[in-house]
MIMIZA-294260 format. One record per residue (C-alpha): residue number from 1; residue in three letters; chain; x, y, z. Coordinates in Angstrom, 1 decimal, padded with zeros to 4 digits. Last residue first. Layout:
N
R num residuo cadena     c1     c2     c3
R NUM     ALA      A      X      Y      Z
...
***
This chain:
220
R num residuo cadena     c1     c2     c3
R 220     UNK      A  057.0  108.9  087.9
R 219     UNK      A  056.0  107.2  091.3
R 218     UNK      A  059.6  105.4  092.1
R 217     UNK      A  061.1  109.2  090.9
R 216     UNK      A  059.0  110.9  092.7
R 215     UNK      A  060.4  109.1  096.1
R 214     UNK      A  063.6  110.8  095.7
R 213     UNK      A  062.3  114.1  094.7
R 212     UNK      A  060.1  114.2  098.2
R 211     UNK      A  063.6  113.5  099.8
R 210     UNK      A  065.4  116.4  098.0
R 209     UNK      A  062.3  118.4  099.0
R 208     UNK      A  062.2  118.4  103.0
R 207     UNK      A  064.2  121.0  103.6
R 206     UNK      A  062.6  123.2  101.0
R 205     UNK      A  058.9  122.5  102.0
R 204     UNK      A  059.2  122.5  105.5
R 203     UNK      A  061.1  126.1  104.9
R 202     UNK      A  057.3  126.9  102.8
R 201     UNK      A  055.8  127.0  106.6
R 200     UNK      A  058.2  129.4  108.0
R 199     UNK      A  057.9  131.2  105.0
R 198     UNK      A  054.4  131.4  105.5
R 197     UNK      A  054.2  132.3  108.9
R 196     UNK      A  056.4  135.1  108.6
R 195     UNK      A  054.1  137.4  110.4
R 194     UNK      A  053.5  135.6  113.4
R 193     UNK      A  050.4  134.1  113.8
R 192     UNK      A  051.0  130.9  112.7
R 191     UNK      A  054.2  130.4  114.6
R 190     UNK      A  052.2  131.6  118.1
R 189     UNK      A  050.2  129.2  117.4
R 188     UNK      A  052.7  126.0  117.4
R 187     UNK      A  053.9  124.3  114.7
R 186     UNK      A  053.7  120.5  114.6
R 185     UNK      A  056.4  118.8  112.2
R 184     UNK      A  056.0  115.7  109.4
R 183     UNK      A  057.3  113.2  107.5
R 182     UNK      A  055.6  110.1  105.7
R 181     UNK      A  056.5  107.3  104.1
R 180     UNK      A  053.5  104.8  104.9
R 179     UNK      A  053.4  101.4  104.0
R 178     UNK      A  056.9  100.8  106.5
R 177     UNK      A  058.8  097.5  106.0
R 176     UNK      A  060.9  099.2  103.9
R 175     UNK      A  061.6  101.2  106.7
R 174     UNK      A  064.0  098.4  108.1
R 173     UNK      A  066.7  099.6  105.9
R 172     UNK      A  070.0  097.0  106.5
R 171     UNK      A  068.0  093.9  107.6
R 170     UNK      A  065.0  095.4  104.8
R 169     UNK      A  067.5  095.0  102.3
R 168     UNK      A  067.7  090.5  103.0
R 167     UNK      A  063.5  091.1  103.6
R 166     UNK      A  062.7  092.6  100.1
R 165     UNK      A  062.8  089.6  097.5
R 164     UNK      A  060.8  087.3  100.3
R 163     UNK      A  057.6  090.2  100.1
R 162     UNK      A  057.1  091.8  103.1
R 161     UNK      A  055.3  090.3  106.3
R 160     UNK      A  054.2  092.9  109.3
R 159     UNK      A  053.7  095.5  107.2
R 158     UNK      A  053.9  099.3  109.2
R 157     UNK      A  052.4  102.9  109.1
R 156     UNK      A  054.0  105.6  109.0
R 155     UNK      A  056.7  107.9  109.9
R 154     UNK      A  059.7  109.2  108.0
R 153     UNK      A  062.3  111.5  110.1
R 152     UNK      A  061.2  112.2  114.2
R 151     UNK      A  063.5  115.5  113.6
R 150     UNK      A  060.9  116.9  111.1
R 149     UNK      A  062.5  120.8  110.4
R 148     UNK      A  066.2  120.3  111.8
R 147     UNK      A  066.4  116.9  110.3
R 146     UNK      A  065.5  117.8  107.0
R 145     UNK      A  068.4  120.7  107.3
R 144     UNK      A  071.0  118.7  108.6
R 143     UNK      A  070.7  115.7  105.8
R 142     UNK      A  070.2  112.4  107.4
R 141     UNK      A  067.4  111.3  105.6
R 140     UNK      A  069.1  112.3  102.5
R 139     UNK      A  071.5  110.5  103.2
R 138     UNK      A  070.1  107.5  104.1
R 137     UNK      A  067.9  107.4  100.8
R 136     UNK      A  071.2  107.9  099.0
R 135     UNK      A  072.6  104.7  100.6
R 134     UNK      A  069.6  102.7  099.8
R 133     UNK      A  069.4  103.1  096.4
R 132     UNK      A  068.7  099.7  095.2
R 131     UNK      A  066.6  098.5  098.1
R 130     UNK      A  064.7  101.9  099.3
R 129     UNK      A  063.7  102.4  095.1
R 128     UNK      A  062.4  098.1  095.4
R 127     UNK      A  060.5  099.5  098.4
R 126     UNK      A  059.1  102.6  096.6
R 125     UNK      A  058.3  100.3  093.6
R 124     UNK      A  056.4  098.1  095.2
R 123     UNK      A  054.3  100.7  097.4
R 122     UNK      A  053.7  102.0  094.2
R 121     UNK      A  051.9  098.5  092.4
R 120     UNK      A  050.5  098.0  095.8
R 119     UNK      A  048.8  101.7  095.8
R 118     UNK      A  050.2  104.2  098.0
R 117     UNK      A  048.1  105.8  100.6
R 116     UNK      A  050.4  108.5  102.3
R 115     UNK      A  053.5  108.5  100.4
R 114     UNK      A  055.2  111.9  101.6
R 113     UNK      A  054.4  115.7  103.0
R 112     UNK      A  054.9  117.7  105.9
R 111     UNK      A  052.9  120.4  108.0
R 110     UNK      A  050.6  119.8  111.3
R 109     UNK      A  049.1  122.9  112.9
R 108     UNK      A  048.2  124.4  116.0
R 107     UNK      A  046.0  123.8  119.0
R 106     UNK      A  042.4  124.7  117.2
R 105     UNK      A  043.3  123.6  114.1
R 104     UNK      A  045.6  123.8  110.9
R 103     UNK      A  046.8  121.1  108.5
R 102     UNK      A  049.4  121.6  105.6
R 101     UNK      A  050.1  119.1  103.7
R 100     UNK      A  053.1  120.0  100.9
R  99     UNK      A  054.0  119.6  097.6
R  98     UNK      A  055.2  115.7  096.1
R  97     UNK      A  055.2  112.3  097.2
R  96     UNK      A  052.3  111.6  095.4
R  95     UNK      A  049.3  110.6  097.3
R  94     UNK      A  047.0  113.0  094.9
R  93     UNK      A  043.9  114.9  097.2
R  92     UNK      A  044.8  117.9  096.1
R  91     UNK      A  044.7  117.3  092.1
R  90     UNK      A  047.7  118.4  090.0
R  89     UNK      A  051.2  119.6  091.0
R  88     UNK      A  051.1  120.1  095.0
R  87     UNK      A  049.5  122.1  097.6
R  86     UNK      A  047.6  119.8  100.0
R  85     UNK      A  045.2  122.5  101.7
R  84     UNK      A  043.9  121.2  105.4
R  83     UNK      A  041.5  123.8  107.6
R  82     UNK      A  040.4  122.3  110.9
R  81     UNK      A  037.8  120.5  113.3
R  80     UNK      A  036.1  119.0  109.9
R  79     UNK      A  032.9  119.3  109.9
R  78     UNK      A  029.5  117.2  110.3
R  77     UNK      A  029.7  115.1  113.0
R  76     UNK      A  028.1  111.6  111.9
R  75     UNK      A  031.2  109.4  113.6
R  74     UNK      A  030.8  106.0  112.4
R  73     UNK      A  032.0  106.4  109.1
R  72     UNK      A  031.1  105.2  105.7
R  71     UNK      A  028.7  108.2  104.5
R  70     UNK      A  030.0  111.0  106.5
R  69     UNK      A  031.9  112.5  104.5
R  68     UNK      A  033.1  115.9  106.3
R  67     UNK      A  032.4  119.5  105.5
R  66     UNK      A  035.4  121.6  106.1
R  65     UNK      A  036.5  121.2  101.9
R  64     UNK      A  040.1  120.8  101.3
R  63     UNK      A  042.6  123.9  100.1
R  62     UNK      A  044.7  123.3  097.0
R  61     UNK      A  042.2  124.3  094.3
R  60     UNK      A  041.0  127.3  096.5
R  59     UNK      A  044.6  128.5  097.5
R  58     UNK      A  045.7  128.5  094.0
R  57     UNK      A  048.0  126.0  091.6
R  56     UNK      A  051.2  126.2  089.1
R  55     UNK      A  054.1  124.5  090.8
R  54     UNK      A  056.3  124.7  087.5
R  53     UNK      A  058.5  127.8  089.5
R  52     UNK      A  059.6  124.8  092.1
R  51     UNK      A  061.7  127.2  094.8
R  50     UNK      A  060.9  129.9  094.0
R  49     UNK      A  057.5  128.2  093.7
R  48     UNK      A  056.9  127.4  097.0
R  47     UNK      A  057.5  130.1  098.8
R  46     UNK      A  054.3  131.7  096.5
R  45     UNK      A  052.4  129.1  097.2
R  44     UNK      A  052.8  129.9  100.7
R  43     UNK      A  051.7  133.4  100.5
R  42     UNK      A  048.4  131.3  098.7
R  41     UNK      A  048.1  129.3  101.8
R  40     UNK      A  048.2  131.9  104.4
R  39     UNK      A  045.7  134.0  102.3
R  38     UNK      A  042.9  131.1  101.9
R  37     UNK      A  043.5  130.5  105.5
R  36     UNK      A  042.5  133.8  106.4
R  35     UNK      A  039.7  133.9  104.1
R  34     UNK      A  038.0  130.5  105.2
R  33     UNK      A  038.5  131.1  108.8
R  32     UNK      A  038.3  134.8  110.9
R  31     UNK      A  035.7  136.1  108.0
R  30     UNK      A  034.3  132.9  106.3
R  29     UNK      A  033.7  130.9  109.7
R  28     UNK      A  032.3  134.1  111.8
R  27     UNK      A  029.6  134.6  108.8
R  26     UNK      A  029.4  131.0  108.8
R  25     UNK      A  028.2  131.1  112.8
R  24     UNK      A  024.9  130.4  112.9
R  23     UNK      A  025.0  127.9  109.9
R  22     UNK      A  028.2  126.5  112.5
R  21     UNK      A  025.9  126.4  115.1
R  20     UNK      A  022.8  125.0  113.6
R  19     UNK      A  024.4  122.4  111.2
R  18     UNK      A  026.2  120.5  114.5
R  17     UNK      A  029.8  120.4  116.3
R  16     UNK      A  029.3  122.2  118.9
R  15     UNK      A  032.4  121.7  121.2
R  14     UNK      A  034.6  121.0  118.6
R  13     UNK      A  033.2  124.3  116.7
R  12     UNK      A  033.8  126.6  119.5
R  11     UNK      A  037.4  125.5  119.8
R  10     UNK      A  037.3  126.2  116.1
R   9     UNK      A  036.4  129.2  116.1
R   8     UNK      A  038.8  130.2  119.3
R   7     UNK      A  041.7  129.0  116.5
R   6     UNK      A  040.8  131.4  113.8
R   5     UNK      A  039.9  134.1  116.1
R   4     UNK      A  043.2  134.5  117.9
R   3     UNK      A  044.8  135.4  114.8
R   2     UNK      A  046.1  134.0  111.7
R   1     UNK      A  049.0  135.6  109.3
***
């Protein structure tokens, strides 16, 4: 589905990272990048919604922007060093538990889904979800097919203190500690570029939706 000249682009791109050579090279970036990616992403929709026929979204509304904000950061380099489409119900950049992530650069990609940034009103809810309903949030944790496709299971970032009324469940399900439910696999190149990328892709999305379902209902 992507070649060799989507990733070298980008290997060019880290090392140059500056108006004149990527205006230089936008012909390069629409032909080998943008179009490609556009067409990975929208086979992927398609996955999707046999499996969610309600998802109702394109490549362009799902896919992020490559130029960077720079306004509050230190680092002033321009672009983004990959492609990034959140393909979900609604607005891309949504924290909902829902869709899928899908990140691609110059050594591969990054694909998975979760609670990224939840607000403290959500995070709440998640963690009172994880108290009451801890046994089904085990099992779906441990079902065979989420742990074949993200074997390292819910990531994230960590509170040090929780609230008194969640520290007896968190004994039993330490990751309500966690501020950050979040799962996700690398693919490798050569899985990008075969031609069953995107199912390969949209199979993150199937395995890992019982668990996204879970969390929607905290978020509802």
């Amino acid at each position: 589905m992507l070649n060799n000249a989507f990733f070298e682009f980008f290997v060019g791109l880290s090392d140059n990272n500056n108006r004149t050579w990527f205006e230089e090279h936008k012909a390069d970036f629409v032909r080998h990048v943008k179009t490609p990616f556009y067409n990975l992403v929208e086979a992927v929709i398609a996955e999707m919604q046999e499996v969610d026929p309600t998802l109702v979204t394109s490549a362009k509304e799902a896919t992020f922007r490559i130029y960077r904000d720079v306004r509050f950061s230190k680092d002033k380099t321009p672009y983004k060093t990959h492609m990034a489409a959140h393909i979900t119900h609604g607005e891309r950049a949504q924290t909902g538990p829902t869709g899928l992530y899908v990140e691609v650069g110059s050594n591969g990609a990054l694909v998975g889904g979760g609670v990224y940034q939840p607000s403290t009103s959500q995070l709440l809810l998640v963690r009172d979800l994880l108290m009451h309903e801890g046994k089904t949030f085990r099992s779906l944790l441990n079902d065979k097919q989420f742990k074949k496709y993200f074997p390292d299971g819910i990531v994230g970032d960590k509170h040090k203190v929780i609230a008194k009324e969640f520290r007896a469940a968190a004994e039993l399900e330490p990751l309500i500690y966690n501020k950050q439910f979040l799962w996700m696999a690398n693919l490798a190149k050569g899985e990008l570029m075969n031609a069953n990328a995107a199912h390969h892709i949209a199979s993150h999305y199937r395995a890992a939706k019982p668990l996204s379902d879970f969390f929607a209902k905290a978020l509802a």
